[in-house]
C-alpha angles and dihedrals in degrees: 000000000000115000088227093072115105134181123221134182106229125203126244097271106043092035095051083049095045094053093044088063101041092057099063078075092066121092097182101070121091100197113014124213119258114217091241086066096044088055099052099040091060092025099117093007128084115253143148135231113199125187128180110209136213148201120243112251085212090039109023092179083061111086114199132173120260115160126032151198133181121178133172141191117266123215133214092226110044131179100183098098089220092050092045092052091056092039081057099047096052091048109135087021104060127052111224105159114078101008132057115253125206127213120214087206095166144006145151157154126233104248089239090057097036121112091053113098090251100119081052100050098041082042089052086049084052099061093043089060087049103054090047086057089058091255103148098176133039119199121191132174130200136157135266101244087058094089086155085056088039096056090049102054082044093058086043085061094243117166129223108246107165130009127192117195114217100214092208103051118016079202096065088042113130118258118186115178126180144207135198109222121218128039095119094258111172117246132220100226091064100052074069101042106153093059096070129060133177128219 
């Protein structure tokens, strides 16, 4: 990984603008987030925006994201509809009552940066983030089809918890996965320390 990579913490309003721009390099998605969504969807709940940045080819004094994570925190009781639904689903598989759960509700790398360990290591700092906020689960879904996502979570050591088979098409089928946070394990992005900054 090259030691110009960084990794900053963004708040709710350029975040929400800076994803909404990132993910117009994304081919995979079929419908991308606006930043007005993004906003109203972590507006009154904790969450947290990651970037990892990175220097132009073309320009390396300019720094751009590149890769994401947002997270935020899932009730148990839950008014948004969307939110309610998923609370619902991973009933019997999530512990809501007596710990904070986190929910991985988007991420991504840009398709020219991808292949060098940068969604793992923003997604490690993440989780570190997580566990000094008393977050004790992260939950994440994804699809099927998604076999780049998939791999990921895998490597993250994120557990299946829940699976819904779409009887049309096996590829749009529902995948939730699952980690416990704590434990000191070591992380990968801190053996390289001075890669990455906050701001």
């Amino acid at each position: 990984m090259d030691p110009s990579f960084r990794i900053r913490q963004y708040p709710l309003d350029r975040g929400a603008m800076e994803i909404e721009f990132i993910e117009e390099f994304f081919g995979e998605f079929e419908r991308k987030k606006t930043a007005a969504e993004i906003r109203a969807r972590l507006a009154g709940r904790e969450h947290g925006i990651f970037m990892v940045e990175a220097p132009l080819p073309e320009e390396p004094t300019r720094f751009i994201p590149v890769c994401y994570r947002v997270a935020h925190e899932l009730r148990a009781a839950e008014t948004d509809p969307q939110l309610a639904d998923l609370v619902a689903r991973l009933d019997g598989a999530v512990r809501f009552h007596g710990q904070r759960v986190l929910y991985g509700w988007l991420g991504g790398t840009r398709s020219d940066w991808r292949g060098q360990g940068l969604f793992r290591a923003v997604s490690e700092f993440q989780e570190d983030w997580a566990a000094e906020q008393g977050f004790r689960e992260v939950v994440v879904k994804t699809k099927n089809r998604y076999y780049a996502m998939r791999s990921a979570l895998v490597h993250l050591n994120f557990d299946v918890i829940q699976y819904e088979r779409n009887a049309m098409h096996n590829g749009e089928s529902k995948l939730y996965l699952s980690k416990r946070l704590g434990g000191g394990v070591g992380r990968t992005w801190r053996r390289s320390e001075a890669r990455f900054r906050t701001a």
